[in-house]
C-alpha positions as CSV (number, residue, x, y, z in Angstrom):
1,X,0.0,0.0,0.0
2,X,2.7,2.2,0.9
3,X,4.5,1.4,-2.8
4,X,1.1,2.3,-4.5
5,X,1.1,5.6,-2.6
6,X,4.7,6.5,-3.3
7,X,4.0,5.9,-6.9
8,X,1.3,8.1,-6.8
9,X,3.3,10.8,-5.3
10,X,5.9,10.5,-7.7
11,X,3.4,11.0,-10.5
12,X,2.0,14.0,-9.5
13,X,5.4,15.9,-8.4
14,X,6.6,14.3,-11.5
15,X,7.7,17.2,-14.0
16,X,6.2,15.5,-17.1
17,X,3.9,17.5,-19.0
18,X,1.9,15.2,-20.6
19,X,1.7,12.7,-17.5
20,X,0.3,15.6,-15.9
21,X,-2.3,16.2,-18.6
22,X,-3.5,13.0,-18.9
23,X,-3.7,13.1,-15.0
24,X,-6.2,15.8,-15.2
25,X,-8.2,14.5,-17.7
26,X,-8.3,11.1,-15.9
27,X,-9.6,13.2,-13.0
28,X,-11.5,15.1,-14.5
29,X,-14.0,12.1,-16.5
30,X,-13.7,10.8,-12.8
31,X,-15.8,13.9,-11.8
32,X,-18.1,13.5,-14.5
33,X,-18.9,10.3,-13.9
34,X,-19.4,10.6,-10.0
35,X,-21.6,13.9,-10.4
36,X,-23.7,11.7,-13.3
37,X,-24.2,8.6,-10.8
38,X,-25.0,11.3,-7.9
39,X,-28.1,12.8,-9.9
40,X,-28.8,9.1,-11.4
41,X,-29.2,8.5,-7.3
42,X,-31.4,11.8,-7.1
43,X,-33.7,10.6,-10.0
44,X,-34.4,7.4,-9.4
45,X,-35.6,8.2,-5.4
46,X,-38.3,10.7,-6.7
47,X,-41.4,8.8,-7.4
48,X,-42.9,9.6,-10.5
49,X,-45.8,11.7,-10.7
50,X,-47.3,15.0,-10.4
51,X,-46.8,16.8,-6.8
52,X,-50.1,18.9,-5.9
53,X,-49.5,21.4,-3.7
54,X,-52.2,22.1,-1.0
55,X,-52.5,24.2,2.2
56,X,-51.6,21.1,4.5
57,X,-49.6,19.3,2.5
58,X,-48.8,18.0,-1.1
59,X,-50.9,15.5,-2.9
60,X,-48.6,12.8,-4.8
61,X,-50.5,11.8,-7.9
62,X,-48.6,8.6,-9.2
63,X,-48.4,7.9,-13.2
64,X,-49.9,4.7,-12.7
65,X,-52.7,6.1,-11.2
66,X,-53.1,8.6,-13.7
67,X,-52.9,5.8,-16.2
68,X,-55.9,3.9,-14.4
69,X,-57.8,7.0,-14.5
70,X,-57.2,7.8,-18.2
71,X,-58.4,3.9,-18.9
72,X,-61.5,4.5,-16.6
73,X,-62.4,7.7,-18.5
74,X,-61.7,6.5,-22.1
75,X,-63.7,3.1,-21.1
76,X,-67.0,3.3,-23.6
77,X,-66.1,6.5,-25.3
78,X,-63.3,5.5,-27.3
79,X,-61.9,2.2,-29.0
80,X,-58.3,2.2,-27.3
81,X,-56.5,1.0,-24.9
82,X,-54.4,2.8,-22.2
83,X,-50.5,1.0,-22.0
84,X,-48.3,3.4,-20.6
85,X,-48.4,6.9,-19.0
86,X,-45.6,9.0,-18.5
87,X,-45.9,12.2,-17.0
88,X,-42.6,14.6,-16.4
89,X,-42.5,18.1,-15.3
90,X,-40.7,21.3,-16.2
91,X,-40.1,24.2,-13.9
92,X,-44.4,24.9,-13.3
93,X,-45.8,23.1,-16.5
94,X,-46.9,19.5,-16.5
95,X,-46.6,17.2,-19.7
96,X,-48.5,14.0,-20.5
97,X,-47.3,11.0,-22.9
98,X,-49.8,8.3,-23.4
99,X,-48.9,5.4,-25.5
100,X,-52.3,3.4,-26.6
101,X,-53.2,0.6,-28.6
102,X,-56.2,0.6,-31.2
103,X,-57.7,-2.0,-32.6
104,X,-56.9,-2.2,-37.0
105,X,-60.1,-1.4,-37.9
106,X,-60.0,2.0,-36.0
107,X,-59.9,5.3,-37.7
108,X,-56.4,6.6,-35.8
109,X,-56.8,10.5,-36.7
110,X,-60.3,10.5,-35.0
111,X,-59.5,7.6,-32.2
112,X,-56.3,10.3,-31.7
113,X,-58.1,13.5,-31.3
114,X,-61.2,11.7,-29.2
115,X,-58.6,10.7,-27.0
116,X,-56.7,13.8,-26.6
117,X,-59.6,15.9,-26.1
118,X,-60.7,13.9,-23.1
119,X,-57.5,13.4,-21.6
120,X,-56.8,16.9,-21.5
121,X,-59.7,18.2,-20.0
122,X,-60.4,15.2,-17.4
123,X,-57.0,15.1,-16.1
124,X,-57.0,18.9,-15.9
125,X,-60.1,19.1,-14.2
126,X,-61.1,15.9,-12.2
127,X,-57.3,15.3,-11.2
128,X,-56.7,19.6,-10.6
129,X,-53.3,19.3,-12.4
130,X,-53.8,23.3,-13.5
131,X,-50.8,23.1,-15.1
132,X,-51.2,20.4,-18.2
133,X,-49.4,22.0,-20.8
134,X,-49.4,19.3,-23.2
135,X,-50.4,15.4,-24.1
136,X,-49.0,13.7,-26.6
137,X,-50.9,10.9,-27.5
138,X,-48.3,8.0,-29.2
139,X,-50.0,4.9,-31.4
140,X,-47.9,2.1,-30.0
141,X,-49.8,-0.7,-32.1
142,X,-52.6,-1.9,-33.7
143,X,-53.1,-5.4,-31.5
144,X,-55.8,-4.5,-29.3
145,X,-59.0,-6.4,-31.0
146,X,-62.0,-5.1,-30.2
147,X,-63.3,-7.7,-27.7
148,X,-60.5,-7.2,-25.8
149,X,-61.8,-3.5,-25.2
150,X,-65.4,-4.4,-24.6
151,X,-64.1,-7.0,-21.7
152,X,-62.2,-4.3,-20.1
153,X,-64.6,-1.8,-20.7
154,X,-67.3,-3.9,-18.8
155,X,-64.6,-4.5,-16.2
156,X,-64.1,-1.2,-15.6
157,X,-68.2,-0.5,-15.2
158,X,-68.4,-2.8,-13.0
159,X,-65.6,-1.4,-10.8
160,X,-67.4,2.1,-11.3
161,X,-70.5,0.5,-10.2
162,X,-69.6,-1.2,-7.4
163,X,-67.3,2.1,-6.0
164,X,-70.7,4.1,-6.9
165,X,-72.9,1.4,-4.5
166,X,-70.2,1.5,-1.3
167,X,-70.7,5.4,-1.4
168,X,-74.4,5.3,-1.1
């Protein structure tokens, strides 16, 4: 250990100029990497999802729950189905990705704006995230068949229903 630490010494009093470079750009990537890894660390603790603020204390709203909520409130309206939500956040302005699935008989351009148009204005107003400043709505294939969506869509009544009964 001692050897290793002489060596070391002897490098950096050393009065080679180029050892000394590539020194500092050894140390330097070594930075990089470490402050990289350190807000890797940072980003993968926050849960994703849209912090609410309120006057005792912030709501979390998790993407996955956002993404059961956009499948609930597409659920008879639209033929699509909900696969992924991702919702990310610059500085005060919220933005929405929703990847769907449609069925290949489906006409995509109205499916599309049907979809966005809900979306948008449930989420803004049902879910009081005030500042949604965009969804992008993303075709991911055309798999889904259309009994599929009517078995889910029933599911998903019947879950409506039954919440609806337990609050009466």
């Amino acid at each position: 250990m001692q050897d290793i630490l002489k060596q070391l010494s002897d490098i950096v009093n050393s009065s080679d100029a180029t050892l000394k470079f590539y020194l500092g750009v050894l140390v330097g990537i070594i930075f990089v990497i470490f402050v990289r890894f350190l807000s890797f660390l940072k980003k993968s603790r926050k849960p994703k999802g849209v912090y609410i603020k309120g006057d005792r204390g912030d709501i979390l709203i998790h993407q996955t729950a956002i993404s059961d909520f956009i499948n609930k409130v597409l659920s008879g309206r639209v033929q699509a189905q909900v696969q992924k939500v991702f919702i990310y956040s610059k500085k005060a302005n919220h933005y929405l990705t929703v990847y769907i699935s449609v069925p290949p008989g489906a006409n995509v351009t109205e499916t599309v704006k049907a979809i966005h148009d809900i979306v948008f204005q449930q989420v803004s107003e049902r879910l009081g995230i005030d500042n949604l400043e965009k969804v992008d709505i993303i075709v991911k294939d055309f798999k889904t068949k259309e009994k599929t969506l009517e078995k889910q869509n029933q599911k998903l009544l019947e879950k409506i229903d039954e919440t609806a009964e337990e609050l009466n």
